[in-house]
C-alpha angles and dihedrals in degrees: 000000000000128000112224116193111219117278090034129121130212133178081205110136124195114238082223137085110232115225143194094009118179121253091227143020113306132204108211097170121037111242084234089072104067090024106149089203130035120255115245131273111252137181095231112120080217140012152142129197115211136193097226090189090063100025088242140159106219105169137345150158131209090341097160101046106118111248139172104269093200114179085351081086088080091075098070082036091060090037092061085040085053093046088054092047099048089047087043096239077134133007132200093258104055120104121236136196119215126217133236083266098088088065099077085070107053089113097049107109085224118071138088101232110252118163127233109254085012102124105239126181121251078231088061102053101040092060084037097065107034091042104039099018097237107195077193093056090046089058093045096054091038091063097035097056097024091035088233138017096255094057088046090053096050080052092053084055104045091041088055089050089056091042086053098252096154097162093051135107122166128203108164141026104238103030102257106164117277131153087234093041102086145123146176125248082234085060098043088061101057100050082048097060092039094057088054091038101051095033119035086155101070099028093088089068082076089075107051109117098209147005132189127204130171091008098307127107124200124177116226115277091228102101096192093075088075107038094047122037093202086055094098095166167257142178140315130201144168139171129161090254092046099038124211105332137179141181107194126184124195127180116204123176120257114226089224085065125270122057135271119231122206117187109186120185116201108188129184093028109165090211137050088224094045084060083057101044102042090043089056086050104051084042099052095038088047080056092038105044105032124047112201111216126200106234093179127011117210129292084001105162090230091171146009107219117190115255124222124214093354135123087238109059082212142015125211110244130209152105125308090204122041112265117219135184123194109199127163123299103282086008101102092058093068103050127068138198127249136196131207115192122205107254122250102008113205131206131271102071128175120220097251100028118139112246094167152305150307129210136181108216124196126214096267085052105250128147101245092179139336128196127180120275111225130201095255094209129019128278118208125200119260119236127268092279088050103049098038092056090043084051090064096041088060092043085053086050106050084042081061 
């Protein structure tokens, strides 16, 4: 097999067909376990820290033992809202007219005081309830995009089944304690990165540090926002029962070029300011301790793979999304990536079609991560002439 440093091409071509294959990115070796340096000691009954640029785990404790998620459930609320918005089912600017329903929450201390039967705007309630955690906001949007509270929350629970949240059951809206409401900080993260991943449209909405609606204003109850300029989000939440929680983003250049996004989640915490603290040191030891490194950038032609019965003799493979790994500190210039080509690879191929497969190999030889290698451009097949006298070529071949 050759090595191929990043920015090299190479006709090479593996003797054998690769096979199952994942659709994304996978880890295949947690970033802890080659960690130069120790994470901190923190206070969070729970927690996991996760490079959301290359998809990666890079330290964690006790992240699938089942809490409370308290006001962290809005996450998944506001991913489903997002998911309305971005396929127009609602839009920002549309009225709605909450229930009676919001009622049974007018002594939470998190809502945002809308009125039952009082018109209120999508927009509202969306930065209602991500900014000042309005339990009120939560209901509203639940019945306007699930058409009641009970089918939302059959949504919340079939969209964490697709996200992987396979230590999650929802049965409310806003986190209010419940046996059958819990979670794991594991699966807190991915619907985390998810939520910034699929709508970067609406994430920004994270950061903001107050609303005011009806004439009261209330900052955002993420501290962070104020203490570290690259912290851009996310969610806080408390009960009794959870404790103090907190899921915090933060986004820092890479000196290759791009930027490199961390998401820790600290459940369990006894103190408000413990949830803050041990957030800005998972966070700073996650930048510290680990470099993420670009193997491929986008739509990088890596290898030139013959083509078999095309109108091209060879197509440029590559990534359509820029593929990163974060690896201890040192530790990325000793690995190298590898490829591996479908072989042969027969005309037609579509632009995006998967012909093989990437990895990223440490010195000791382990596969850190692999992600799946595309045709980037069409190829389509050659004409009668073209394919019968590939088809001998490749008759001469096997017979070799």
């Amino acid at each position: 097999m050759r090595f191929l440093s990043s920015g090299q091409q190479s006709s090479f071509v593996s003797p054998s067909i690769v096979r199952n294959i994942t659709l994304g990115a996978t880890l295949l070796a947690s970033a802890s376990a080659f960690a130069q340096v120790p994470p901190p000691v923190v206070n969070a009954g729970s927690w996991v820290l996760v490079d959301a640029t290359a998809n990666q785990v890079l330290a964690s404790g006790n992240a699938d033992e089942r809490v409370e998620p308290a006001s962290l459930t809005k996450l998944m609320t506001a991913y489903l809202v997002f998911e309305a918005l971005q396929s127009k089912k609602i839009s920002m600017e549309q009225i709605v007219t909450p229930s009676e329903a919001v009622r049974r929450v007018r002594n939470d201390e998190s809502r945002m005081f809308i009125e039952a039967n009082k018109p209120v705007s999508v927009h509202d309630l969306v930065y209602g309830m991500i900014i000042q955690s309005g339990n009120d906001a939560a209901i509203a949007l639940a019945e306007l995009v699930g058409g009641s509270e009970a089918n939302f929350v059959n949504m919340m629970n079939a969209e964490a089944q697709k996200l992987g949240m396979t230590h999650t059951h929802f049965a409310d809206v806003n986190g209010m304690p419940d046996p059958n409401h819990y979670t794991t900080a594991g699966d807190l993260a991915k619907v985390s990165t998810h939520l910034i991943r699929d709508y970067p449209e609406y994430y920004n909405i994270f950061s903001v540090k107050e609303f005011t609606y009806n004439k009261i204003k209330q900052p955002n109850r993420n501290r962070l926002l104020w203490i570290d300029p690259t912290v851009d989000g996310l969610k806080t939440g408390h009960t009794k029962a959870a404790g103090y929680c907190l899921i915090a983003s933060a986004k820092r250049p890479l000196a290759s070029g791009g930027n490199r996004r961390l998401v820790s989640v600290v459940m369990g915490e006894q103190k408000e300011r413990d949830r803050v603290q041990d957030s800005m040191k998972l966070l700073s030891y996650g930048y510290s301790a680990y470099d993420s490194t670009r193997i491929y950038a986008a739509n990088q032609a890596v290898a030139t793979p013959r083509v078999y019965k095309g109108a091209l003799d060879a197509v440029k493979v590559g990534v359509k999304k820029d593929q990163y790994v974060t690896l201890p500190k040192g530790a990325a210039d000793k690995a190298k990536p590898q490829i591996e080509i479908t072989s042969p690879l027969i005309a037609p191929l579509a632009d995006g079609q998967q012909v093989g497969t990437a990895k990223f190999v440490g010195a000791d030889g382990k596969v850190l991560t692999q992600f799946p290698l595309v045709a980037l451009e069409p190829v389509p097949q050659a004409g009668i002439a073209g394919r019968v006298w590939d088809s001998l070529m490749l008759m001469f071949n096997k017979k070799k």
